[in-house]
C-alpha positions, -999 to +999 in steps of 0.1 A: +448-156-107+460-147-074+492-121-068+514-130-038+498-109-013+468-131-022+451-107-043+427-113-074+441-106-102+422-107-132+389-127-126+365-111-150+372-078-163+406-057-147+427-030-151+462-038-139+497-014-134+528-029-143+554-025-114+585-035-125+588-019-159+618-036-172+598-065-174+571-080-203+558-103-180+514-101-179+515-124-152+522-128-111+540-099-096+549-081-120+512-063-124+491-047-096+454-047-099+441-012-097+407-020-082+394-001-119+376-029-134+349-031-166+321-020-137+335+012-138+332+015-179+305+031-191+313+028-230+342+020-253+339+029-290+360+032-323+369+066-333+395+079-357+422+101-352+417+134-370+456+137-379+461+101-394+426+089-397+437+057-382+416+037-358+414+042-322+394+030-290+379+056-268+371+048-236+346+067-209+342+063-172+318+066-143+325+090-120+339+065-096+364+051-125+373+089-132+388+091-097+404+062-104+418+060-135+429+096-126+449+083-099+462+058-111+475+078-146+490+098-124+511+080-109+521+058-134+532+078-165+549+060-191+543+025-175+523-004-190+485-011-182+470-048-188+435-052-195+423-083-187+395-103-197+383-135-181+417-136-169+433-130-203+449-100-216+430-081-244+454-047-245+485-032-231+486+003-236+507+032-219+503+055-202+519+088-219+500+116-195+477+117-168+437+118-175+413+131-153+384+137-172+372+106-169+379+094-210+410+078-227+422+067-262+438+035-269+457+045-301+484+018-317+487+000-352+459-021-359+433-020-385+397-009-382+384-051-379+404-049-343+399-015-331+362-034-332+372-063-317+388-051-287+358-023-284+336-053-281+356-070-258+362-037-238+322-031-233+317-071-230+341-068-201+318-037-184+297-072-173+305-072-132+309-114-137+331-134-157+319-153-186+323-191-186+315-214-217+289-240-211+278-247-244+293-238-281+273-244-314+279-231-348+245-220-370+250-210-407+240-183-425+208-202-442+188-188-413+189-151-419+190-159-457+157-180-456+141-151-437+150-130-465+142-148-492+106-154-477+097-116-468+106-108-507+086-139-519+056-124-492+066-083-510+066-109-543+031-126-538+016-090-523+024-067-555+011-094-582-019-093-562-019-051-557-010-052-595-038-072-606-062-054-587-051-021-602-051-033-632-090-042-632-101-012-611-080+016-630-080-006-665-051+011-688-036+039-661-033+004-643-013-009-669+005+017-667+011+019-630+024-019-632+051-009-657+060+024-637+065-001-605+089-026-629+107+002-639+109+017-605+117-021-589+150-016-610+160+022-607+156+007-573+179-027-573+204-011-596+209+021-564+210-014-543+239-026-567+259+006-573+265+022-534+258-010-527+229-014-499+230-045-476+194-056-484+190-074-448+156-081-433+144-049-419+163-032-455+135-056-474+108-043-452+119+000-464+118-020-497+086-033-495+070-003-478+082+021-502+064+003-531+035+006-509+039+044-511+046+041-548+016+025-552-006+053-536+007+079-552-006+064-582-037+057-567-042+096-560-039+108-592-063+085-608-087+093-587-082+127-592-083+122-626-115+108-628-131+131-608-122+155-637-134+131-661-168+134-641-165+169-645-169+167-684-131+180-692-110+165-717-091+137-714-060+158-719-070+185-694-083+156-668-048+139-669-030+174-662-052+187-635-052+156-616-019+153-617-020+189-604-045+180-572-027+151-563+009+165-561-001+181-531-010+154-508+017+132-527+043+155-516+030+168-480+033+127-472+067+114-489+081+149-471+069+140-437+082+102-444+114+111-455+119+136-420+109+104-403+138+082-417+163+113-420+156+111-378+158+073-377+190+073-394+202+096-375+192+086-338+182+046-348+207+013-346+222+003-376+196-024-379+172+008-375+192+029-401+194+004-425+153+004-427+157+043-426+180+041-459+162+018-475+131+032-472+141+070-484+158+058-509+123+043-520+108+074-514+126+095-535+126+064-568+088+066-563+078+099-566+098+100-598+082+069-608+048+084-602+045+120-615+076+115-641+069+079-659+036+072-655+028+107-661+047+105-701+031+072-700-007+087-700+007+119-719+017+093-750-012+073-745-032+067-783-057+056-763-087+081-763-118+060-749-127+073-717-137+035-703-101+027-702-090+055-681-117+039-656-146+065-660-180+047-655-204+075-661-233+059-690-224+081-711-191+066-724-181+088-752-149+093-774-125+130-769 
């Protein structure tokens, strides 16, 4: 739009001063552009006010739109400013003091869902063109929903197969593991259900990693366990002690991995923080699973030949 001197108005993104301010008018000459426009925006983002806890939009300049904006505050206390977007209004706050530090708040009663919407709008407008519809489609959800479905029919297809394996390599502690996985699959979905946990794609992948992790835990102490079996101890002894030799490693890893997602969560995207929080929650569920259930499981066991705990040596005996 043009003013009468001639002047662009609001073609992309613009920050205009109301002149005359007995006037509601967001068009012609009633609003001056500033020359402060979204190139000039470095960031706009929802906070909430530490009196009220009610949503707000900060906003933070370059150095060139510090100038500015301090200027222009400063001269126009307790008049209107018009934000415009692609030549359409977006917010019309006032000004109450100047601001020269380069950051503002938009404060006023809206809910949390706009305070979003006009933050997006606000950094959408930091784009130095306008943007102009060419095309407009709508795509469903079924898309992102397939995807999931797939990667836990993949995380599905991969644990029959790990548990299978187990199962004829490790015999009865395999058995065993299988059942401490279902049990920790549930701890797991039933977290999910209760804080609740948007299980989206890269929240599948935590998922799916963290049985891996489950699953070598496991793996450790059997093998440590039959390597006291080797050593002629007891079966009761064997299970202790290599539950004893494998907590180490067991917990030197799951620490390290849970400092990993603890600085993922913290420094990541949401999409990034999602896999984070998905993934220590795994953690955590998994070493219970391993060194609490499947450790009463073998404890209870009747079972006392040692070719069912997986020990090979000729010399198959009963303890």
């Amino acid at each position: 739009r043009q003013n009468e001197e001639g002047g662009d108005i609001a073609s992309a993104s613009h920050i205009l001063i109301q002149k005359l301010p007995e006037t509601k008018e967001l068009m012609g000459p009633n609003y001056v552009n500033t020359n402060l426009s979204g190139k000039q925006l470095e960031r706009a983002e929802v906070i909430f006010d530490q009196n009220t806890n009610l949503p707000e939009v900060s906003l933070e300049f370059d150095a060139e739109g510090t100038q500015l904006f301090a200027e222009i505050t400063e001269k126009n206390v307790d008049k209107t400013v018009a934000i415009y977007l692609d030549g359409s209004p977006i917010s019309t706050p006032v000004v109450n003091e100047p601001i020269r530090e380069g950051q503002a708040v938009i404060s006023g009663d809206f809910d949390l869902e706009e305070a979003r919407t006009l933050a997006q709008r606000l950094n959408a407008g930091a784009l130095p063109v306008p943007i102009t519809l060419i095309n407009q489609r709508n795509i469903g959800p079924t898309l992102g929903q397939e995807s999931i479905e797939k990667s836990l029919l993949a995380g599905l297809i991969g644990l029959i197969v790990l548990s299978l394996f187990i199962i004829i390599y490790y015999r009865l502690p395999g058995v065993m593991a299988v059942v401490a996985l279902i049990i920790y699959g549930l701890i797991i979905l039933a977290i999910f259900k209760l804080w609740p946990v948007t299980l989206t794609l890269a929240g599948v992948a935590g998922f799916i990693i963290s049985i891996g992790m489950a699953v070598d835990a496991n793996v450790l102490i059997f093998e440590r366990m039959k390597e006291e079996l080797r050593n002629k101890k007891p079966l009761r002894q064997a299970i202790e002690d290599g539950f004893k030799r494998a907590w180490t490693s067991i917990r030197d890893s799951n620490i390290s991995t849970l400092i990993t997602c603890l600085i993922l969560a913290w420094m990541g995207t949401s999409l990034i923080q999602g896999f984070a929080i998905t993934l220590m929650i795994g953690i955590l569920v998994s070493m219970f699973s391993a060194i609490v259930i499947t450790r009463t499981f073998l404890r209870l066991s009747p079972v006392k030949n040692l070719w069912w705990y997986g020990y090979k040596d000729k010399e198959k005996k009963d303890v």
